[in-house]
Each structure stands twice: as structure tokens, then as C-alpha cells.
N, C-alpha and C positions, 0 to 999 in steps of 0.2 A: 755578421748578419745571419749566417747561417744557423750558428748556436743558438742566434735570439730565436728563428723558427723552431727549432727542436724544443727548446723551454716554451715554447708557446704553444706546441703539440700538446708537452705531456703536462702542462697545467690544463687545458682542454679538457684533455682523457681524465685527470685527477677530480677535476671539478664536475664532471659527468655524470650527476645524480637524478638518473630516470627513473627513479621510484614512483608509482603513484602516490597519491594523495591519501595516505592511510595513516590512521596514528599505529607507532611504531612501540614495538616491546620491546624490550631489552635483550640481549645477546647471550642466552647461557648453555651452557650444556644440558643437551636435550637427553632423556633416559629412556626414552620411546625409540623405537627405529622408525626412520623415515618411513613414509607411507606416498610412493610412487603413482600419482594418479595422473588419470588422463582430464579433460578437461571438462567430459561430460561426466565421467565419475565424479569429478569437483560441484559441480553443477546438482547430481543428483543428492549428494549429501548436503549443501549446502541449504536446497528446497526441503529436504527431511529436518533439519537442525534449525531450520533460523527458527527465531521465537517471534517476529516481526506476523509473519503468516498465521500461524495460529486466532492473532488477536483479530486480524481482518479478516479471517476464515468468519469468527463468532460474529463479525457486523454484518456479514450477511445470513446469518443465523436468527440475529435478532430483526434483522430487516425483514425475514418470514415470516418471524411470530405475527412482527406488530403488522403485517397484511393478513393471516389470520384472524387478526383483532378485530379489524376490518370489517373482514367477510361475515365474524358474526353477527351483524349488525340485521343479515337477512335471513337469520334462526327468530323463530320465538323465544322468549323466557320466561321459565319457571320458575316461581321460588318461593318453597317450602317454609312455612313459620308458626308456629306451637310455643304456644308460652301456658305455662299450671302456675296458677296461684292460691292463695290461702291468706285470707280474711280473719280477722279477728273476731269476726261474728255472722250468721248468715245475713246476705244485705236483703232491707225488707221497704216495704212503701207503705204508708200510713194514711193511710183512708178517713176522712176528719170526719166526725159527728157531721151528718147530713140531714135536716128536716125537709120533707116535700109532699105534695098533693099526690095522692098514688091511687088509682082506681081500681075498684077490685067487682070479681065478677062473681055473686053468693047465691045462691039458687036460682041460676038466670036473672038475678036483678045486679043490674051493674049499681056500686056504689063508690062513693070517693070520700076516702079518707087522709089526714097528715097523718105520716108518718116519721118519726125519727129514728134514724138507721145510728147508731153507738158509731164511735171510730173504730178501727178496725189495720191489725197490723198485717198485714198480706207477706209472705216468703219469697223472692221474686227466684234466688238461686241457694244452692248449696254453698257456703262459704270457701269448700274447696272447686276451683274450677281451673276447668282445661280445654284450650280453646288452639286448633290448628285452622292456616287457611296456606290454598293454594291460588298464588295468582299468576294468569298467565299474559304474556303482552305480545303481539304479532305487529309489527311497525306496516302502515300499509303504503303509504306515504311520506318522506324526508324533504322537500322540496329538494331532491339534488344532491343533500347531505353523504348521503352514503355513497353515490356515485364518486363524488367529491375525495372521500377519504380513501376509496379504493385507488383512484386514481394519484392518491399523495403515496400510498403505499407500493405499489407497483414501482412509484419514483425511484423510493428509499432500495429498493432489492437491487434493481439495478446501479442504483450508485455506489450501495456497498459492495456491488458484484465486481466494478470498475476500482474501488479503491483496492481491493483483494489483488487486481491484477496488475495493478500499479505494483503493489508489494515486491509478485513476482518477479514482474519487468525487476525491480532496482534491484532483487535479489542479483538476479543473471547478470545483469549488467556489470555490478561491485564483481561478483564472481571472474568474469570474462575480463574485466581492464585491471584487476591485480593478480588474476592466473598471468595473462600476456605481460604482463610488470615484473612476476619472477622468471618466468621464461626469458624476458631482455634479463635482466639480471645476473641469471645464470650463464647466458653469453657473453654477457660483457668481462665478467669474471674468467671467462676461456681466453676471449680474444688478451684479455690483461695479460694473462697467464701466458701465453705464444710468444706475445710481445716481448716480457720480459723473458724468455726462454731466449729467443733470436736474440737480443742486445746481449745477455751475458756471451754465449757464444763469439758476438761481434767483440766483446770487450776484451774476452782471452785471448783472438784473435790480435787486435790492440796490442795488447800487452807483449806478445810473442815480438811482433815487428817492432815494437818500441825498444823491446831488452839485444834483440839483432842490431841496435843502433844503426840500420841501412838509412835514415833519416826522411825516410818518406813521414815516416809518424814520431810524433813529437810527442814528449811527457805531457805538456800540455791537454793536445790530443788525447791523452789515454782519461786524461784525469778530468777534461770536458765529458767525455764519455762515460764514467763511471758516477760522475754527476748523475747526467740523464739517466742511467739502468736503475740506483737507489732512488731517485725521483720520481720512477716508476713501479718501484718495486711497493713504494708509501702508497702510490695512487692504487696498487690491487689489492692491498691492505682496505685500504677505503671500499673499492669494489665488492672485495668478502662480504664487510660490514653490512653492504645493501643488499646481496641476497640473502642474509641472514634476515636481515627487519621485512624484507619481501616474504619470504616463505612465511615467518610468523604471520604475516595480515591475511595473508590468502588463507592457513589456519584458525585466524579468530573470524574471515569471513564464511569460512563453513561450518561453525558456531562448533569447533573442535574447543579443547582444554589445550592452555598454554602450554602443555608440557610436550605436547600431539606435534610432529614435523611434517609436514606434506611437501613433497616435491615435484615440481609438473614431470612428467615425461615426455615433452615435448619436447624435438633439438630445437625447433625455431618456432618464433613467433608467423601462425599462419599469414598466407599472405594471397588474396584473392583481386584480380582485377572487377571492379563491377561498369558495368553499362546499365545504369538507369538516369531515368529523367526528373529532375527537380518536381517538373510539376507533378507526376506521378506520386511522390513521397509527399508534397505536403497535401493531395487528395487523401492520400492514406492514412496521415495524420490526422483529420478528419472524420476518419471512419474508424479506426485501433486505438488512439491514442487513448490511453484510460481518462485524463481529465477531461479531455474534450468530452469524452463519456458521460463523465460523472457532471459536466456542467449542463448539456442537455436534459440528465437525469432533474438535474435543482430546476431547469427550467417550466418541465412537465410536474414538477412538486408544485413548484410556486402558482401554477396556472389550477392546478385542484383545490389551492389556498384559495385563490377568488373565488372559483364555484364553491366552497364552503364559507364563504361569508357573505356573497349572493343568496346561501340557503337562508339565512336569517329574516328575509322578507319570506318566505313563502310559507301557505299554509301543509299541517302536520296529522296526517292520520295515522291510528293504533287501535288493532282489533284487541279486548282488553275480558277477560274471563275473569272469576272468583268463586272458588267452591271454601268454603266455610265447614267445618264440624266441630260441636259444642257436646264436651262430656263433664257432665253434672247429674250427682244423683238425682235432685229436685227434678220432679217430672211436670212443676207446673211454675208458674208463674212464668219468666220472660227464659227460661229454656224448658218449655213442652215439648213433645215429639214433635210439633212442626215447624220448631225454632232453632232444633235442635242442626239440622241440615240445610244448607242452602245452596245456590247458584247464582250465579251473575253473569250473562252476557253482555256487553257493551261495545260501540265504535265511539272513542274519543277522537276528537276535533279540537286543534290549536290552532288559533289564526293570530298572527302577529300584527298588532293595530298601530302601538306609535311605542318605541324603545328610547326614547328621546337622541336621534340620530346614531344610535350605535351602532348599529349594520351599514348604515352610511362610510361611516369613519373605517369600518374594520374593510369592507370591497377598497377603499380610498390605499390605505397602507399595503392591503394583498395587492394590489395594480401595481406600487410605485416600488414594492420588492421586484418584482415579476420585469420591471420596464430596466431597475437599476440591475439586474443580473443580465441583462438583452444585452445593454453596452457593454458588459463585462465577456461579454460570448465574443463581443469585436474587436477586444483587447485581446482577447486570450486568443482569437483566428490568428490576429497579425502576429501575435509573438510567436505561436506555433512555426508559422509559416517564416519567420527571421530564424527562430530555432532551427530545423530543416533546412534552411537555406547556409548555413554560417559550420553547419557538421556537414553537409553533404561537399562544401567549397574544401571544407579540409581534408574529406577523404579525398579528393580530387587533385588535391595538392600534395598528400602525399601517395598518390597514385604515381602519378607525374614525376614526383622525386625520388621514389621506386625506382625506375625505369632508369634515370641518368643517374642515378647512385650506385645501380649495378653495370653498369659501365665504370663510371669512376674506381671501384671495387675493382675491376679485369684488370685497368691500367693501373691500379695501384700495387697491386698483387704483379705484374710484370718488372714493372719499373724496382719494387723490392728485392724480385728474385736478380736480375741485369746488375744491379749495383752490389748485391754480396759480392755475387762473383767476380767481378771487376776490382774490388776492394780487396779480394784475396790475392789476384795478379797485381795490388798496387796503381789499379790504374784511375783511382777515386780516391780522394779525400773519407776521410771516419766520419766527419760531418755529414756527407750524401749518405751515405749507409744509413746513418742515425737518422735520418730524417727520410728515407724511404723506408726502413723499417714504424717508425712512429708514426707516417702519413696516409700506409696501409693499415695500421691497428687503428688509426682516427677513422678513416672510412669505412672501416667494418663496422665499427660505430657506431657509427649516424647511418648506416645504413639500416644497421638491427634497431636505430630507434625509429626509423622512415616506417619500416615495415608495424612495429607495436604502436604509433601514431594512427597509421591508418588502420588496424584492429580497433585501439581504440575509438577511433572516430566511426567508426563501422558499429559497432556494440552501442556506440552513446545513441547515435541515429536511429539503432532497432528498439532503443527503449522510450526513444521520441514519437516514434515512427508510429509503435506500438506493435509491430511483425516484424519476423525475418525479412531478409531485402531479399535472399532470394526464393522464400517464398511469394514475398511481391512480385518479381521479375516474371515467375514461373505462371502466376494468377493463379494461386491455388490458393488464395482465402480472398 
């Protein structure tokens, strides 16, 4: 029974694969020297390197423009236009043979004669002509419109400001729960490493009392035993393996080159008790969390969409100028000196009579976006709030397992040291050694993975959360 626990340990310890969830590169010899970072140096290359940010950097870049686009809506405009042309001939008006009664006044006696005036071809312009005008337009009136579109724009900056810090959040986040992924890692790889350290020692131990034939320890015995030390010796093999594919993801997640090694320098996965209150975190989530963000942002979108298709009923005033200049040599006909220059003042007026129900239909669709994204705010409260609830339960649990795992740790670490020694006087069985040294290297364990659990759960929560927890705790944002 005994030996069956010991094979049960170190199939345990062997099968023990705390890797995060990262795709894995392949194992080869690296030509870089390691590069020994801390976890905010991983952090701060990771924020320079990722390509992820960049691109949501530019959505709220373009999120500006198109509120500038906006805003110009309450400039005038100007706009310049000059066209020269050239005719195939000067254009002229033809005046038709006219007969008529024409009175004339001949030494004071008025007299009336017909007259017939011949046709007559009149010059009106020069065949080449060049004609600019300036027209200006001042909006004085939108029904709303522009309000409207400011108000969609303002949405859009903020939402792309929220998608940006989403980026960041997952950046941290991936960074934080596979830095603490090769940090277990790397422990585990130690604690493997002790393990099988202490069993070979127990094993040559073994071996010495078995070849003494005093009969306490059997060939049997020695040869269960060197079972277990090669059984374990394949499982730190395995161990290697995973801080090998660890350090590579924590390198492809600070957007290093394959060939680039990073190694934490951290001995242990931090480990912080917290005291906050549920309802505290999903208040917070509410106020940090980037989509919750970005859904009230669509919601103040959606609601600028109705008042801009409200504006389609309302009437539309525009202060509307025109300066004209005509350059043709002809000095007379239809460009004389006082045709030649002009001006135009005006106020246009559009009033919307009947669109055959179109601004009906368009407020009807703006409403039933604006209603269908509300439900969606109710969905996404409660998932929020499950979310928070479901990573704060597991910090709490591996808070909790913290605590009696580092006891378990003291007594297993006792109970290992008592049974060497007793096994060197003979007064234990090779079995209890092998299984107090294998049940102390199982609880270091689970205990270094109790501690990167609750890191993890800690990290996932802050990127839930949308804040540090203890900058939440402290009320400093």
C-alpha cells in the first residue's frame, strides 16, 4: 500500500503542468544571454513592444479627427472657383429686322414716322473668358443637427479612449499571469530538483544497508526505490520542459524576438493577503471597467442618433454670401464695367414639408438601437457582477488554502526531516522515507501553485475590475 502512495505522489508531481494558457514555442538553444527582469521591467517593455496598442492608440486619434469634423460644422465656408474658357467664336445676339411707329421731334414740331431698324449682330463677350466666384455659407440654424453630431463624437473619443485601455488592462494582465506562470515554473523545477537530490542520497543509503545484508532492507526495497528516484528523475525532465515553453511566452508576450530569453527574478510567486468587499469590486467595475465604459459611450452615441434624425423635421437657416469677378476684354455687352463685379447677400430658409415618412422611420430605428443596447447594459451589469464575483471567490479560496497549505508545508518539512533520520538508525521502513520525502516535494507544490492561483486571480480581477485592488482598498482613484 505504501508503494502504491509513493507511485501516486510522483505520477502527481510528473503530471503537474502549471503552465498558463499560452501557445508554446519550441525548446532550442538560445544565443542571447538571458535577460533577468523584474516584473515591472517585464511590464514596462511589454507596454513599449506590444503592436496591440499602437493600433488603439490611432482609434482614438481618429476618434478626434472625426469630432473636429464635427465642430466644423460651426465655422463658415469658403470656396473659391475660377474657370477660363475659350469659344470658337465671340458669342453674339442678333437683333431681328424691327419695323415700328417712332416719333421724332424736328424744329419743335413732333412728328411720327415707321421706321425699320435692319438686324443687327450685338458682341455680348470676348470669346475668351474668365470667371471666379467666392461663395461663403454661415449655418445659422440645424434644428439640432450639429448638437446631435457633437454629441455622437464626443461618444466615439471616449469609447475609443476605453478600448485603448482595455488593450492595456490585457496587456498587464497576459504579462502578470505568465511572468507568475514562469516564476511557478521555475520552482517547481527547484523543488523537482531537491526531491530528486534527497531520494538519490536515500537510495545510496539503500543500497549500503541492503549490500550490509543486516536484513532490515530488502533487494526488493532498494529496487522499489530506485523505481521511484528514475520516475522522478523523468518527471524534472518534464518540469525543465515547462520552464523552457514559460520563459519563451512571457518573451513572445513582451513582443521580444524568439531567439530573446527572459528570466523573472523573482524567487517566489508574490503573495499578498487582501480584505476587500465584493460589493466594493463590482461598484468599481462599474466605474473602471473599460467596456462597461465603452457601452455607456454607444449609449450617449445612440441617443445623439435620435436627435439627429429628429433634426430631419426641423426647419434650417444659412447666412449665404457671393462675390463674383468677370475678366473679358469686351467692355460691353453682358460684361460692361458693371457686370463685370458683383455681390450677393442672402438668408436661405429650408423647411421640411412631407419626406414621404422618412424621418419618421429613421427616429423609429435610432429609438429601437438606443432601447436594444439598454437591455444589453443589463446583460453586460449582471455578467460584470458574476464575473467579480466568481475571481474574487477564487481569490478567497486560494487565500484560505494559503494559509493551511503553509502549515501543511511545516508538518511536511518536519515529518521529512524525523523519518531520514530514523531511517539511518533503521528504525523505518525505505517506504516512509520515500513517501515523506515525495509528500514534502508534493506540498511545496501545491503550495507554490495556491500562491500563482491567487496572483492569478488577483491580476484577472484587476483587469475586470478595471484598477488595482489596492489602489481600490486605499480610495485613491
Amino acid at each position: 500500500m505504501k508503494r502504491i502512495r509513493c507511485a501516486c505522489f510522483l505520477a502527481a508531481l510528473s503530471a503537474m503542468n502549471l503552465m498558463p494558457g499560452t501557445a508554446a514555442a519550441e525548446a532550442e538553444s538560445r544565443t542571447n544571454s538571458s535577460l533577468h527582469l523584474s516584473l515591472k521591467e517585464c511590464l514596462e517593455q511589454a507596454l513599449a513592444n506590444n503592436h496591440a496598442r499602437p493600433a488603439s492608440q490611432l482609434g482614438v486619434v481618429i476618434a478626434e479627427a472625426q469630432h473636429q469634423q464635427a465642430l466644423s460644422t460651426y465655422w463658415p465656408t469658403a470656396t473659391l472657383s475660377s474657370s477660363l474658357s475659350r469659344r470658337d467664336d465671340d458669342p453674339t445676339f442678333i437683333f431681328p429686322e424691327e419695323t415700328d411707329l417712332y416719333s421724332f421731334n424736328l424744329l419743335n414740331q413732333d412728328l411720327l414716322a415707321n421706321v425699320t431698324v435692319p438686324e443687327k449682330h450685338i458682341r455680348l463677350q470676348d470669346k475668351v473668358h474668365a470667371v471666379s466666384d467666392v461663395d461663403v455659407v454661415l449655418p445659422l440654424y440645424t434644428g439640432g443637427l450639429r448638437g446631435a453630431l457633437l454629441r455622437q463624437t464626443r461618444a466615439g473619443i471616449t469609447a475609443a479612449q476605453q478600448a485603448s485601455r482595455r488593450t492595456d488592462l490585457e496587456v498587464v494582465y497576459d504579462v502578470k499571469r505568465i511572468y507568475h506562470g514562469a516564476v511557478l515554473a521555475v520552482n517547481l523545477v527547484r523543488i523537482g530538483e531537491e526531491a530528486l537530490a534527497r531520494l538519490e542520497v536515500t537510495l545510496e543509503l539503500t543500497e549500503n544497508l541492503y549490500q550490509r545484508g543486516s536484513g532490515a532492507v530488502k533487494k526488493t526495497d532498494w529496487l522499489a526505490h530506485k523505481v521511484v528516484v528514475e520516475g522522478l528523475r523523468s518527471a524534472v525532465v518534464r518540469l525543465h520542459s515547462n520552464r523552457e515553453l514559460a520563459v519563451a511566452a512571457l518573451g513572445n508576450t513582451m513582443g521580444l524576438t524568439w531567439d530573446q530569453v527572459v528570466t523573472p527574478n523573482a524567487s517566489s510567486v508574490p503573495y499578498e493577503a487582501l480584505a476587500v468587499d465584493l460589493a466594493d469590486l463590482v461598484d468599481a467595475s462599474y466605474r473602471f471597467n473599460p467596456d462597461w465604459g465603452q457601452l455607456q459611450a454607444g449609449l450617449d452615441a445612440l441617443a445623439g442618433q435620435v436627435d439627429e434624425a429628429r433634426s430631419g423635421r426641423m426647419p434650417m437657416a444659412a447666412l449665404v454670401g457671393n462675390v463674383e469677378l468677370i475678366s473679358n476684354s469686351h467692355d460691353a455687352g453682358i460684361v460692361g464695367d458693371a457686370e463685370n463685379k458683383s455681390w450677393l447677400v442672402a438668408v436661405g430658409l429650408e423647411i421640411p414639408l412631407f419626406d414621404g415618412f422618412l424621418t419618421r422611420h429613421r427616429i423609429r430605428e435610432a429609438q429601437a438601437r438606443l432601447t436594444r443596447l439598454e437591455h444589453q447594459q443589463v446583460r453586460l451589469r449582471e455578467g460584470l457582477g458574476l464575473q467579480v464575483k466568481a475571481l474574487f471567490l477564487e481569490m478567497m479560496r486560494a487565500q484560505g488554502q494559503e494559509s493551511a497549505m503553509g502549515a501543511a508545508l511545516e508538518a511536511a518539512e518536519q515529518n521529512r526531516s524525523l523519518n531520514a533520520r530514523a531511517y539511518q538508525d533503521q528504525l523505518v521502513e525505505v517506504q516512509d522515507v520515500i513517501q515523506s520525502q515525495l509528500m514534502e516535494s508534493f506540498t511545496r507544490a501545491v503550495y507554490e501553485k495556491v500562491r500563482y492561483e491567487h496572483a492569478e486571480a488577483r491580476a484577472h480581477l484587476e483587469q475586470i475590475v478595471g484598477t488595482e485592488l489596492l489602489a481600490l482598498i486605499s480610495g485613491t482613484r
